[in-house]
C-alpha positions as CSV (number, residue, x, y, z in Angstrom):
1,X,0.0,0.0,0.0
2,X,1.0,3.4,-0.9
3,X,1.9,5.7,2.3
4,X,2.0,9.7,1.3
5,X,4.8,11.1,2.7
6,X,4.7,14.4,4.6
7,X,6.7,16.2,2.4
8,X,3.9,15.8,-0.1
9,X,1.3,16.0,2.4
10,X,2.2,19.2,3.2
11,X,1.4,20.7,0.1
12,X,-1.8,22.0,-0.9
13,X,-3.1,21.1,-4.1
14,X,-1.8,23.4,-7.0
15,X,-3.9,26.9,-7.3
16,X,-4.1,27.3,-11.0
17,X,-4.4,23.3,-11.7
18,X,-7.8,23.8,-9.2
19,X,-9.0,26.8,-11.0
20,X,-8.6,24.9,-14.4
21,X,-10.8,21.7,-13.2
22,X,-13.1,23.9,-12.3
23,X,-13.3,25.9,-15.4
24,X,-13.4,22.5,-17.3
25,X,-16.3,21.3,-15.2
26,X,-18.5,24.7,-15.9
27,X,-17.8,24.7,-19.9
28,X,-18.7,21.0,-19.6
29,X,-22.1,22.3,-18.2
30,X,-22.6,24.9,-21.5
31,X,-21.3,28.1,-18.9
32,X,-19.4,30.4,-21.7
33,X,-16.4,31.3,-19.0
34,X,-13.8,34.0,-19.5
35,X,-10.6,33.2,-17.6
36,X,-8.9,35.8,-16.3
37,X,-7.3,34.0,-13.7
38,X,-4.1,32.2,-15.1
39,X,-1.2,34.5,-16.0
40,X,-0.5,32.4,-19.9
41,X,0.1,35.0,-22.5
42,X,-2.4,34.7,-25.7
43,X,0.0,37.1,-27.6
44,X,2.0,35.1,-30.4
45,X,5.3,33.9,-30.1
46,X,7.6,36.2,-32.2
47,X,7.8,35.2,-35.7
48,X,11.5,35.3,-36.3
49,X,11.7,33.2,-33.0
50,X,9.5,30.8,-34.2
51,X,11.9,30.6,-37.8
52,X,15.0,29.8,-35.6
53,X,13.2,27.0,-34.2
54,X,12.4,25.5,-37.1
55,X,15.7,25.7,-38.7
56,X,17.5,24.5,-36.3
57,X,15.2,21.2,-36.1
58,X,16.3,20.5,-39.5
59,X,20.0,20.2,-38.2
60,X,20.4,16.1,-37.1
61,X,23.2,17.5,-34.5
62,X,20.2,19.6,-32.7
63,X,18.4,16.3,-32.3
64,X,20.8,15.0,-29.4
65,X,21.2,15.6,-26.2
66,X,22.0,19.0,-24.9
67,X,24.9,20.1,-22.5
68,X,23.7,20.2,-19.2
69,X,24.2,23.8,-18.1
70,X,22.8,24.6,-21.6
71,X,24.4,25.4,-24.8
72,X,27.2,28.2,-24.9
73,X,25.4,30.1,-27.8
74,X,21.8,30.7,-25.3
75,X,24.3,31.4,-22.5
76,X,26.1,34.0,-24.1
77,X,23.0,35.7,-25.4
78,X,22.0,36.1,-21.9
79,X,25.2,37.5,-20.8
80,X,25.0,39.8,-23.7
81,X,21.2,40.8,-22.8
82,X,22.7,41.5,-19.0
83,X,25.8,43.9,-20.6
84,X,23.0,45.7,-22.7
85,X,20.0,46.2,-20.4
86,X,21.8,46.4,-17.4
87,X,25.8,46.8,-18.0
88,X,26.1,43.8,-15.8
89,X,28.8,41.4,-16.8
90,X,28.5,37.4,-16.7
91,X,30.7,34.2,-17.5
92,X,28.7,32.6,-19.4
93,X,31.3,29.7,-18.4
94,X,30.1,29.8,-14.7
95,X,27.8,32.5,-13.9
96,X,24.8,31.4,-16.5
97,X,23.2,28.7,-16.8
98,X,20.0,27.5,-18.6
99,X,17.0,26.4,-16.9
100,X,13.7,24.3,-18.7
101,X,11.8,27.2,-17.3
102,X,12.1,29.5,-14.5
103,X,9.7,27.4,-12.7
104,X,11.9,24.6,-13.1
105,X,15.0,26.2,-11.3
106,X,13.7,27.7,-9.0
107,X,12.3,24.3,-7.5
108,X,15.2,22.7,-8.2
109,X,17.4,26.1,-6.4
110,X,15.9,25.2,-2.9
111,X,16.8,21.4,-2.9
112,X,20.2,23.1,-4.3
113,X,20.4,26.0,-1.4
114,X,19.3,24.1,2.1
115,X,19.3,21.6,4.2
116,X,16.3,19.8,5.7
117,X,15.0,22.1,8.8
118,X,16.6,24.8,7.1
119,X,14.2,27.9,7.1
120,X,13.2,29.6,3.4
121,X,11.8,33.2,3.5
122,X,8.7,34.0,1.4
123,X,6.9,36.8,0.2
124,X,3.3,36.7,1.3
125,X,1.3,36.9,-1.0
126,X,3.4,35.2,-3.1
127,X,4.4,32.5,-6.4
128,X,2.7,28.9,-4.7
129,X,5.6,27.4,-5.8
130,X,8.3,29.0,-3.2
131,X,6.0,27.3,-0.6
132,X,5.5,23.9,-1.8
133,X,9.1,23.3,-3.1
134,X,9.7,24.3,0.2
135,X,8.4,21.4,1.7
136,X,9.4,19.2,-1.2
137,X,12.9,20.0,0.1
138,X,11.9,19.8,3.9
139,X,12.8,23.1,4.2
140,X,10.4,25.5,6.7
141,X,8.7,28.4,5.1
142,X,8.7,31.8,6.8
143,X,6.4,34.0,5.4
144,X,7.6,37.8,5.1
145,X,4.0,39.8,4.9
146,X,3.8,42.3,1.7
147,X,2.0,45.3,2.8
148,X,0.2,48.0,0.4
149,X,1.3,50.7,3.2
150,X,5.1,49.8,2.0
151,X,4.3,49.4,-1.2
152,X,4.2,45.9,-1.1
153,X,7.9,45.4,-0.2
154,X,9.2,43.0,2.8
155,X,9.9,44.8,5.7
156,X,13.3,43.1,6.8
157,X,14.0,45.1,10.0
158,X,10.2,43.1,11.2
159,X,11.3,39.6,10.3
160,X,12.0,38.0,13.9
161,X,15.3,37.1,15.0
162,X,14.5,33.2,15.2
163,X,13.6,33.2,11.4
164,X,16.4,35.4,10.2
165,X,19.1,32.9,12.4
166,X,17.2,29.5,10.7
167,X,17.0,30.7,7.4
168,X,19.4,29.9,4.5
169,X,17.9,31.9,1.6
170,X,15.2,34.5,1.0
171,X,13.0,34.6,-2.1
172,X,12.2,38.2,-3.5
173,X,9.7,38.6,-7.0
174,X,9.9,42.4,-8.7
175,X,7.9,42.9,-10.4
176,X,5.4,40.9,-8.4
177,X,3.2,38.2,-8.7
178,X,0.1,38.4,-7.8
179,X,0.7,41.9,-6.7
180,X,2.4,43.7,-9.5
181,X,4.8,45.9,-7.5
182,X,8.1,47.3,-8.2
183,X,11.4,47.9,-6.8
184,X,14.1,49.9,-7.3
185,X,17.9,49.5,-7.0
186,X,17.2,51.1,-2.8
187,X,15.5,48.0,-2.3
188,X,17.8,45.8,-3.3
189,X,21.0,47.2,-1.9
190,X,18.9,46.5,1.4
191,X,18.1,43.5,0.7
192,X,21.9,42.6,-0.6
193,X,23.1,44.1,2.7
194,X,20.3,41.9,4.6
195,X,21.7,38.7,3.4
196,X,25.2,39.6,3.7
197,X,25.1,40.4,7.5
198,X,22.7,37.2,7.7
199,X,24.5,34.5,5.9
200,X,21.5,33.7,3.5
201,X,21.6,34.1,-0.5
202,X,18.7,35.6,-2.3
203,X,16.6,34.5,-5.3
204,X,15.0,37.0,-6.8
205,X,12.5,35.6,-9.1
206,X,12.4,38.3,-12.4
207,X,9.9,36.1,-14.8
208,X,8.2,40.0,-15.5
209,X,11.5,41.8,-15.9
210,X,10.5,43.1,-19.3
211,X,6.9,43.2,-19.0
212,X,6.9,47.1,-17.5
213,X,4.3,50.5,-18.8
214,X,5.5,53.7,-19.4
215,X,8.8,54.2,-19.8
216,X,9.5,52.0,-16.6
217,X,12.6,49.9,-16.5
218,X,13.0,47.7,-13.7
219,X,16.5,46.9,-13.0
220,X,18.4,43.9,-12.1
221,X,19.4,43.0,-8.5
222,X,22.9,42.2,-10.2
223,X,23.1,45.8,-10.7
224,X,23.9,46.2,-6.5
225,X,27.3,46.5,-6.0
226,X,28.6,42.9,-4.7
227,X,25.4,41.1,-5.0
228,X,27.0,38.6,-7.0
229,X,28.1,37.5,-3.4
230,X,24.5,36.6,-2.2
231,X,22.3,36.4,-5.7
232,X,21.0,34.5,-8.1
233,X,18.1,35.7,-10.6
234,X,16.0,33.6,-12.6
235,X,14.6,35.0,-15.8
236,X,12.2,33.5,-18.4
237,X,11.2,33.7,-21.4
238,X,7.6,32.9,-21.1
239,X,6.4,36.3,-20.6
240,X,8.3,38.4,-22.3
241,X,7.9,36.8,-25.8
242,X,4.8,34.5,-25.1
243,X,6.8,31.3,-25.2
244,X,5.7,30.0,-21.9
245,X,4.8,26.6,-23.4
246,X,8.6,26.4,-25.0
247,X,9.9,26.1,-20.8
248,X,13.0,28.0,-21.2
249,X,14.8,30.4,-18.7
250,X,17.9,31.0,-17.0
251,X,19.2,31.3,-14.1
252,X,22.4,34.2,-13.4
253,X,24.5,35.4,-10.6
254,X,26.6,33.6,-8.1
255,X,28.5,31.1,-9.2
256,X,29.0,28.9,-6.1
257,X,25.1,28.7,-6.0
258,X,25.0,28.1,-9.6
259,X,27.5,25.2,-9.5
260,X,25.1,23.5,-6.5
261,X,22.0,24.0,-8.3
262,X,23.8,22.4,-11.3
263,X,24.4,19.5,-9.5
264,X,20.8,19.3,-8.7
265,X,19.6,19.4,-12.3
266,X,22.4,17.6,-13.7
267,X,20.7,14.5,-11.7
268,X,17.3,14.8,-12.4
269,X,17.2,16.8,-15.9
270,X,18.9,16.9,-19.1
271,X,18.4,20.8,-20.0
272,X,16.3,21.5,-22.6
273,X,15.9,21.0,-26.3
274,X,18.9,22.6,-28.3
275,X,16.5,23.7,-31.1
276,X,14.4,25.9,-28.5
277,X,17.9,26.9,-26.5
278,X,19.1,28.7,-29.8
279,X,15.8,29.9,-30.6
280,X,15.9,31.7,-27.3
281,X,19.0,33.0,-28.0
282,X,17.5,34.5,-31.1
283,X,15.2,36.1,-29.0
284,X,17.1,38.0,-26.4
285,X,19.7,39.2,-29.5
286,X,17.3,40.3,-32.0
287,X,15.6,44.1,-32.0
288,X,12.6,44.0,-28.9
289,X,10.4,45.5,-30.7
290,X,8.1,42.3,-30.1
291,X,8.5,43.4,-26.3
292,X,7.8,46.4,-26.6
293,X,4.2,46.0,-28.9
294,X,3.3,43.4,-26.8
295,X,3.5,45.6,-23.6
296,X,1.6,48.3,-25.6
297,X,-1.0,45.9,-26.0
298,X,-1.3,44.8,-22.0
299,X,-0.9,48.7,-20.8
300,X,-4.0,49.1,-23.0
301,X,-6.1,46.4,-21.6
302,X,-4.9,47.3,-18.3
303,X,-6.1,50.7,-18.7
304,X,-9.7,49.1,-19.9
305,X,-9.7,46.9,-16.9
306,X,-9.6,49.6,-14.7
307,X,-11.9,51.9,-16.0
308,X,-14.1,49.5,-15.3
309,X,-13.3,48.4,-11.9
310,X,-12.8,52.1,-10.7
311,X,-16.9,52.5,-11.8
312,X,-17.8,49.8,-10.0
313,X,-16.4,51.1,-6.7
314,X,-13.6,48.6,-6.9
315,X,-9.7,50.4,-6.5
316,X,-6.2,49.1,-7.7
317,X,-3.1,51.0,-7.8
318,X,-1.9,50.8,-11.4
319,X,0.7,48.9,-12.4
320,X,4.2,49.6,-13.8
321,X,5.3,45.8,-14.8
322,X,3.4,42.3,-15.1
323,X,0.3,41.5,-16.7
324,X,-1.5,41.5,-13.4
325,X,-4.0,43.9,-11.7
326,X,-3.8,43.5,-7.7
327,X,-7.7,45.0,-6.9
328,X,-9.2,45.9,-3.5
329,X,-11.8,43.3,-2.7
330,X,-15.2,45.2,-1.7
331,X,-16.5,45.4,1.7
332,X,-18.5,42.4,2.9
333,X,-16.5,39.6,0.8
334,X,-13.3,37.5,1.4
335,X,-11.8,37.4,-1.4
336,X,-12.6,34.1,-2.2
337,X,-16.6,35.1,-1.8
338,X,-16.0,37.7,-3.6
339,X,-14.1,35.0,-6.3
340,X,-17.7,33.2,-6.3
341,X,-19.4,36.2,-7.2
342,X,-17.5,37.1,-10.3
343,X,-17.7,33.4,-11.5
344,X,-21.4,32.9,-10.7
345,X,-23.1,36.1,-11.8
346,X,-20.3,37.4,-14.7
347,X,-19.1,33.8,-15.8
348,X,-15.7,35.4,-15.2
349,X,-12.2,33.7,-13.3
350,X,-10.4,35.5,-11.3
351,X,-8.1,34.3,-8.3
352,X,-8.5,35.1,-5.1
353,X,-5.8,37.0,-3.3
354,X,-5.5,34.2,-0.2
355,X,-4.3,32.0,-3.2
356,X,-1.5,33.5,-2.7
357,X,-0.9,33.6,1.2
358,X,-2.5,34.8,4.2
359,X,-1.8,38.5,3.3
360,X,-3.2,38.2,0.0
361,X,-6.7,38.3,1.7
362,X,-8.7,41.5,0.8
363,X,-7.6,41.5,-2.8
364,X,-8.1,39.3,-6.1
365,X,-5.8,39.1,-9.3
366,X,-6.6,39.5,-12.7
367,X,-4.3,38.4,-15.5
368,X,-4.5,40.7,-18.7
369,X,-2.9,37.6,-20.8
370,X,-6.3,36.9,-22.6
371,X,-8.0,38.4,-26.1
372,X,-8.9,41.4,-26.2
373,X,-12.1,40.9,-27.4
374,X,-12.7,38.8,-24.3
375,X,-11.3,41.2,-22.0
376,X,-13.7,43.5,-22.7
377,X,-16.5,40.8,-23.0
378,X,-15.0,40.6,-19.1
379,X,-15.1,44.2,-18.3
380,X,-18.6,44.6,-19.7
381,X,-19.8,42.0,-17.8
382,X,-18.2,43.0,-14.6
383,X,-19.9,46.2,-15.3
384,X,-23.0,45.0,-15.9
385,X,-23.8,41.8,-13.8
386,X,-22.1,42.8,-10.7
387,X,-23.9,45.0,-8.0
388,X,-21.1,46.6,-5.3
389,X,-22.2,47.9,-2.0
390,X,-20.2,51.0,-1.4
């Protein structure tokens, strides 16, 4: 007989693999749903991205296995995408390596970064996944709480002394998921500083690096002076050029780290297809005029979105980066009543803010990454259907 361990246990069943049952069990039932829930971009892949790809299949040699830490023309590109955006210089040799998603190494960067009853801090609300590949690695979570009145930032100076002395690394996400906030290069020199004087290494998750709104740039944390020392950020190029389906990212920064989470992967993965590593590459070294059109397109639906929710009686600070709205949940509602509400009376998905963490209660998310023409289909409905008590 099979015995679940408590490692799996532990976890809760995965938020957006819940919201999808459900969504399949309502068209099954004839309900015309619009999904804003699920943060999967229905913008195109890139042409010219999608060429490479193809090219490169044609070539036998592609066909094999890959190097492990991923082929030296992708890891180049991202050390030449890090010298241009950011005039931060990597070895592509030891400071880069290639990841079959952001996702992926991340997971893998916490079995790579502690041992088991080592402490792991989280943002709360924050990515599910920090939490449950957490206790995959029985590691302890600490939750650091994200609140509006600093912006959505962690407060380091309230984490208690226990949790700081127990933990090994400290997860940061700018700009965030679920709540779309942004930091600047302050932040992270604090943060840097944090983990220096605490013996801990950070990962800062940057999956929405290059999804920011007018004129905003959000920088790297390998920008800080010396945070090489401490950091290692993932990047991914799901969002950015819609190829979340392709499961390729990177990982950069500290090269000790690095090594260990290469060791990891090494014995469980064998990187990812060459043909998608090169088209990749292709993508960070071409023109980003792709990027930049396809955030044109999300600042406008954003802008739609909340119209509409600002008539309703329903606020939200508006973004600079992501494809997310973080919104106010109205008084009376959790937000997972409030959830309900949207779905039953607007046959629209959104995700309730606990989804997230404790401190995600009071707000809901909406992801952007849909049609247009259902977006609006959304917003009318929202409009329409939905009666707020103000």
């Amino acid at each position: 007989m099979f015995i679940k361990p408590k490692r799996v246990k532990n976890i809760p069943p995965y938020l957006f693999n819940e919201i999808n049952k459900k969504k399949q069990n309502l068209l099954k039932q004839g309900v015309d749903i619009i999904d804003l829930g699920i943060g999967c971009p229905d913008l195109p892949t890139p042409q010219h991205i999608v060429d490479r790809l193809i090219e490169e299949m044609k070539d036998p040699e592609n066909l094999k296995y890959p190097g492990y830490s991923g082929c030296l023309e992708f890891r180049k590109a991202v050390a030449r995408f890090y010298k241009n955006r950011f005039n931060v210089d990597l070895d592509p040799e030891t400071e880069i390596l290639a990841l079959i998603g952001s996702k992926e190494g991340i997971a893998h960067f916490i079995t790579a970064s502690i041992d088991p009853g080592d402490a792991v801090l989280l943002p709360d609300p924050g990515y599910p996944t920090y939490q449950s590949a957490t206790y995959l690695a029985d590691g302890i979570p600490y939750t650091m709480p994200l609140l509006k009145e600093n912006g959505f930032l962690p407060d380091f100076t309230s984490i208690p002394l226990q949790k700081v002395e127990k933990a090994k690394l400290m997860f940061l996400n700018y700009p965030g998921n679920p709540t779309a906030a942004v930091a600047n290069l302050d932040f992270f020199r604090k943060a840097v500083d944090f983990t220096k004087r605490n013996n801990m290494v950070i990962a800062h998750d940057a999956a929405y690096q290059m999804v920011t709104f007018n004129d905003y740039t959000a920088p790297s944390i390998l920008q800080v002076e010396g945070a090489k020392e401490v950091a290692v950020e993932f990047g991914s190029l799901s969002k950015t050029y819609s190829m979340t389906g392709w499961r390729i990212g990177y990982a950069v920064g500290n090269k000790e780290a690095l090594q260990s989470l290469s060791v990891v992967k090494s014995n469980m993965d064998t990187s990812q297809f060459l043909p998608i590593q090169k088209a990749a590459a292709t993508a960070l070294e071409s023109e980003q005029h792709c990027v930049n059109e396809n955030n044109h397109i999300y600042r406008e639906r954003m802008e739609g979105m909340l119209a509409a929710l600002r008539e309703i009686g329903i606020e939200s600070d508006t973004p600079k980066g992501s494809f997310f709205i973080w919104a106010s949940v109205p008084k009376g509602y959790t937000s997972s009543e409030f959830a309900t509400k949207v779905l039953e009376e607007a046959g629209v998905i959104v995700t309730p803010g606990v989804a997230f963490g404790e401190y995600g209660e009071g707000y809901f998310r909406i992801s952007l990454s849909v049609p247009t023409e259902r977006l609006y289909e959304a917003i009318h409905r929202i409009k329409t259907k939905i009666t707020i008590n103000v």
